[in-house]
C-alpha positions in Angstrom: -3.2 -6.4 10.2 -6.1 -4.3 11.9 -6.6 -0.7 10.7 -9.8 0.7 12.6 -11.6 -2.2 12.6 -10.6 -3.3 9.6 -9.0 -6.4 9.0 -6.3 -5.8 6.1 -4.4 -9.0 5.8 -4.8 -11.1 2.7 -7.2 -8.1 1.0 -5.7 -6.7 -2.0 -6.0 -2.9 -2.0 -5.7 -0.8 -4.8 -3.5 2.2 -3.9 -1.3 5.7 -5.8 2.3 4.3 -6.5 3.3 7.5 -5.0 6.5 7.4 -2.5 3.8 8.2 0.5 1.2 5.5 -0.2 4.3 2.7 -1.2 5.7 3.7 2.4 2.6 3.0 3.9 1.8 0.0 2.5 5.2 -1.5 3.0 5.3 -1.0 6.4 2.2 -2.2 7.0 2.8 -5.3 4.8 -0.1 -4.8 2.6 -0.7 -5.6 -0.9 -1.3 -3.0 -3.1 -2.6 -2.7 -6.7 -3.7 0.9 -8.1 -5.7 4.5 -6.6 -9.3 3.3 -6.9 -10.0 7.0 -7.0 -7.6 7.6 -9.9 -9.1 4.5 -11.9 -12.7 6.1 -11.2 -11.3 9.6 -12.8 -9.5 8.0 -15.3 -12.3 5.7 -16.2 -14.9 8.7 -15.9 -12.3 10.6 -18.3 -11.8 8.1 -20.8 -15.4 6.5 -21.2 -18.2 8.8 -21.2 -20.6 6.0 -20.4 -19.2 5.4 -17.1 -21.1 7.8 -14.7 -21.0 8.5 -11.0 -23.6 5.8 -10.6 -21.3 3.5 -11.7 -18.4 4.2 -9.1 -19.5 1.3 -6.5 -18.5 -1.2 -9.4 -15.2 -0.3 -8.9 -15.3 -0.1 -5.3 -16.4 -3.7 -5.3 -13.5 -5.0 -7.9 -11.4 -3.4 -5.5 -12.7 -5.6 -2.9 -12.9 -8.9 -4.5 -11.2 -11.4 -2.1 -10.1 -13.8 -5.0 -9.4 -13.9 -8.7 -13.3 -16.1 -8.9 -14.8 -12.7 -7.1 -12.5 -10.3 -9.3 -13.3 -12.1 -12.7 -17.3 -12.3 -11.5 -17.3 -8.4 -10.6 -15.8 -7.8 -14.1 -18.3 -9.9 -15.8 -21.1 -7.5 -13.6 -19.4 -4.4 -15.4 -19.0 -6.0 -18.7 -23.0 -6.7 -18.6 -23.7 -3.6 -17.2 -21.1 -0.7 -19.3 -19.7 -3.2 -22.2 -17.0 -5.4 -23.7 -14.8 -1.5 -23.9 -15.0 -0.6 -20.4 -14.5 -4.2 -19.1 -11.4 -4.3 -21.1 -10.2 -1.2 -19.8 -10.1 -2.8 -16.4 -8.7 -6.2 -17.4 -5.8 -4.3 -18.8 -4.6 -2.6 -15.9 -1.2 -3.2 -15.9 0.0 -4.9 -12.8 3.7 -4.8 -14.3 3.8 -0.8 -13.4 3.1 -1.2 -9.6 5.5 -4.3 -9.9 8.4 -2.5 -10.9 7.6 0.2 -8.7 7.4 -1.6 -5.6 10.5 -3.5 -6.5 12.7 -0.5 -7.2 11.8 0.8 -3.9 12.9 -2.1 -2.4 16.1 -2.1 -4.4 16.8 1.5 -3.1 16.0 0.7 0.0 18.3 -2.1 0.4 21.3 0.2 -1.3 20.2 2.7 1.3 20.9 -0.2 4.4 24.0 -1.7 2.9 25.4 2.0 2.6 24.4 2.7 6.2 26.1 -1.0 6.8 29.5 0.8 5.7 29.1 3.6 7.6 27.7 2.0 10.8 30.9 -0.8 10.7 33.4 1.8 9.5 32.2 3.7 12.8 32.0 0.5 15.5 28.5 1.7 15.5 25.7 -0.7 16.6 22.7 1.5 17.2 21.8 4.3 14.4 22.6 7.8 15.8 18.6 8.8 15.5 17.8 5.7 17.8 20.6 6.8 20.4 19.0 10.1 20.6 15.7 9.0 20.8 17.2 6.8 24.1 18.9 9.7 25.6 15.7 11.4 25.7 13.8 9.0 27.0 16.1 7.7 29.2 16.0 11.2 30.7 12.1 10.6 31.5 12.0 7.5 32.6 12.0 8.4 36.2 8.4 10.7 36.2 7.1 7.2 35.3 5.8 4.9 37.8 6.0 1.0 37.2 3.9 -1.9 38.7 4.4 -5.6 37.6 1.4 -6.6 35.8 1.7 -10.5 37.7 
């Protein structure tokens, strides 16, 4: 996956859990860890020795391509803040986004087996918002003007 230039696929990107950002990233097939920009606050919060200087640390965990490059850039922040800090970071619990991603993919799959019912129980085989969007369009499709590409 390209995002503006960016190539997304196989990074790791550390994002809210929020409903918005879990839609996103599901549809876009990334993976997803935490907000980098709540970790910083939380971080800047919680340890007074961690200063606005010190944000790019994060920004380069966050970037680590592999658990060698994660594990080296928590070394650089356990030299550079301490043992406390460092440990803050190795204890982010991955379990939390886990369960989150998974119960949005349990509800999601209720969701489509419930619209399964409905759809069968109404001989339908194209959602009603889909027909509609083809009615529209279908009403268009002559102000267009097509040439075969070969």
């Amino acid at each position: 996956m390209t995002l503006s230039g960016l190539e997304l696929k196989q990074h790791v990107i550390f994002c809210d859990r929020g409903a918005a950002m879990l839609s996103v990233a599901n549809d876009m097939k990334l993976t997803v860890r935490f907000c980098t920009l709540h970790i910083i606050r939380n971080f800047t919060t919680n340890f007074k020795i961690f200063t606005p200087g010190d944000h790019n640390m994060v920004w380069s965990l966050q970037s680590a391509e592999t658990e060698e490059a994660y594990q080296s850039e928590l070394v650089c922040i356990e030299i550079a803040l301490g043992p406390d800090l460092a440990m803050g970071f190795r204890h982010l619990p991955p379990l939390q986004f886990v369960k989150a991603m998974c119960s949005r993919m349990l509800d999601k799959a209720y969701q489509r087996q419930q619209n399964d019912l409905i759809w069968e129980a109404n001989d339908m085989t194209v959602t009603p918002k889909s027909m509609e969007l083809y009615e529209v369009e279908s009403k268009e499709a002559g102000h267009y003007q097509v040439q075969h590409a070969s």
